[in-house]
C-alpha positions as CSV (number, residue, x, y, z in Angstrom):
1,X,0.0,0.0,0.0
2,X,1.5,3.4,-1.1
3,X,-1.4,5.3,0.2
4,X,-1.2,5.7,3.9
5,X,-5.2,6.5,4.5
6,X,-6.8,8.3,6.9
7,X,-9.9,6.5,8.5
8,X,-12.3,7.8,10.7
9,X,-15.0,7.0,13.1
10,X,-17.8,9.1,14.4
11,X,-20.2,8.0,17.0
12,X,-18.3,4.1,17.0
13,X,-15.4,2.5,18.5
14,X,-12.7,1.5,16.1
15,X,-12.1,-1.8,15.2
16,X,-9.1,-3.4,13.6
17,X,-11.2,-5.9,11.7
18,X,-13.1,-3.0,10.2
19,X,-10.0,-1.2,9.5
20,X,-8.2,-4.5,7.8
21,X,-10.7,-4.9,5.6
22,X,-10.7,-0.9,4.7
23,X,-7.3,-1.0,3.8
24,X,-7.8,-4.1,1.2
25,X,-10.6,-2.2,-0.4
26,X,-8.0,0.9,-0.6
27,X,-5.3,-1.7,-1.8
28,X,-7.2,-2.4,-4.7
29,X,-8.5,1.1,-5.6
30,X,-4.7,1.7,-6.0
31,X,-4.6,-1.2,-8.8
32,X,-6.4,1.2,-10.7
33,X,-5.1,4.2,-10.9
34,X,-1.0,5.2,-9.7
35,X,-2.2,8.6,-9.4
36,X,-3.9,8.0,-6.3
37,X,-2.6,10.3,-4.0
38,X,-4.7,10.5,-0.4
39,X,-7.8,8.7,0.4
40,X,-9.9,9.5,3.3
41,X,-12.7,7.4,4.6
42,X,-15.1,8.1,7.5
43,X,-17.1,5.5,9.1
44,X,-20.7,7.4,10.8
45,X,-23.5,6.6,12.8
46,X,-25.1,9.6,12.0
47,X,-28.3,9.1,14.6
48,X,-28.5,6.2,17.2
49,X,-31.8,5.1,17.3
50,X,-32.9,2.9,20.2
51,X,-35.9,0.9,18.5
52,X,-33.5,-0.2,15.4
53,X,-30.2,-1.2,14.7
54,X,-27.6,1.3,13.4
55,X,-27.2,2.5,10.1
56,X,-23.7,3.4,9.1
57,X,-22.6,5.5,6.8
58,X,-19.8,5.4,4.6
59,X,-17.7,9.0,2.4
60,X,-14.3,8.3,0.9
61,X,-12.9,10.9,-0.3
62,X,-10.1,10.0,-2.8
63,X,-7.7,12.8,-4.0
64,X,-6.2,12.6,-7.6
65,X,-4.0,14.8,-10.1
66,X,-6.9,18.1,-10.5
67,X,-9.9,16.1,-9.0
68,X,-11.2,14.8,-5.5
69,X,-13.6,11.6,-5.9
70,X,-16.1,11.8,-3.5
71,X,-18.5,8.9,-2.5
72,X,-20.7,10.0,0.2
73,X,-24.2,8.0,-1.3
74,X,-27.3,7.4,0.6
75,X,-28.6,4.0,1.2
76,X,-31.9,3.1,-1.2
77,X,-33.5,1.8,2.2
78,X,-32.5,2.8,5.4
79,X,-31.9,-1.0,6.3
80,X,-29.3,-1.2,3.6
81,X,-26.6,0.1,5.6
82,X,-27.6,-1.8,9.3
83,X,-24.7,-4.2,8.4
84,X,-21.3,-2.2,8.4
85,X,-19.6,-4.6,6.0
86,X,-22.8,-3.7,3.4
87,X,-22.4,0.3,3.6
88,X,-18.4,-0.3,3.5
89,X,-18.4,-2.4,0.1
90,X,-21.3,-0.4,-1.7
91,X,-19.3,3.2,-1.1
92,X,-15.7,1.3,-1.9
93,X,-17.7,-0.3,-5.1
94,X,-18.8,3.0,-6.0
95,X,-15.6,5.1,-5.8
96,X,-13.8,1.8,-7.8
97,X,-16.3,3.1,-10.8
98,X,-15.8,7.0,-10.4
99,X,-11.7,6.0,-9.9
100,X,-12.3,3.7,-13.5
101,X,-14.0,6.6,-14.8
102,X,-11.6,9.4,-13.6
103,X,-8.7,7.1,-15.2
104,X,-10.5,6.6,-18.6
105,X,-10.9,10.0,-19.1
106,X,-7.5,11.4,-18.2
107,X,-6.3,8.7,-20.9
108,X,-9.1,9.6,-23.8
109,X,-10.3,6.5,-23.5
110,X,-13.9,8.0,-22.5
111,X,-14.8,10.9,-24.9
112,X,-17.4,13.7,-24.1
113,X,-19.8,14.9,-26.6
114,X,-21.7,18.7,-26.3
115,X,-25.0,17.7,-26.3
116,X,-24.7,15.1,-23.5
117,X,-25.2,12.0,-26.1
118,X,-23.0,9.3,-25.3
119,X,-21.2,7.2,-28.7
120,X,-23.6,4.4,-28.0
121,X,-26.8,6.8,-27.7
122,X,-25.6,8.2,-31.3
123,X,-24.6,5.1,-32.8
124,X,-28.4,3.7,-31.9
125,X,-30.2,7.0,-33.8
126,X,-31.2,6.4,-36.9
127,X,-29.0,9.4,-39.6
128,X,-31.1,10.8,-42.0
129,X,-29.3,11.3,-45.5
């Protein structure tokens, strides 16, 4: 790991099994992309609710050459998060596709279009001659 991250908590203890399994989700967000050069993550309990189990939070913020990546997404339910793992390997999932996505674009391998069209959405409409 070249990274050395910064992790962490609000409203929760630490924990070095958490934190293990962190650091091989930012181990393989480096595979990616060299140009990684700081990643953040922050573990929340935003609001302790005594009639239902937790729901945690997960932001990474990951810093690269003229950008910052920032996953800080919502659950869809609030029981999607209750289970730590869950919330940790849908943000780490998420910033693996904005890190893909940064790294395709710096290389011109994803090409933007003025009008918003994407090459696929203009190779599907039909030309007129």
């Amino acid at each position: 790991m070249r990274l050395t991250p910064q992790i962490i908590w609000q409203n929760l203890s630490p924990s070095d099994t958490i934190e293990a399994k962190i650091r091989k989700h930012i181990t393989k967000l480096e595979k990616f992309s060299d140009r990684l050069s700081d990643c953040r993550v922050v573990i929340a309990v935003p609001h302790r609710h005594h009639h239902q189990g937790n729901i945690y939070h997960v932001q990474i913020n990951l810093t690269v050459p003229g950008s910052q990546l920032i996953v800080n997404r919502q659950p869809q339910t609030p029981q999607t998060h209750e289970d730590l793992d869950v919330a940790i390997s849908d943000a780490f999932e998420n910033a693996e596709r904005q890190l893909k996505e940064y790294t395709q674009l710096r290389r011109g391998e994803i090409k933007t279009h003025v009008g918003g069209a994407t090459d696929d959405e203009r190779d599907s409409i039909p030309q007129s001659h």
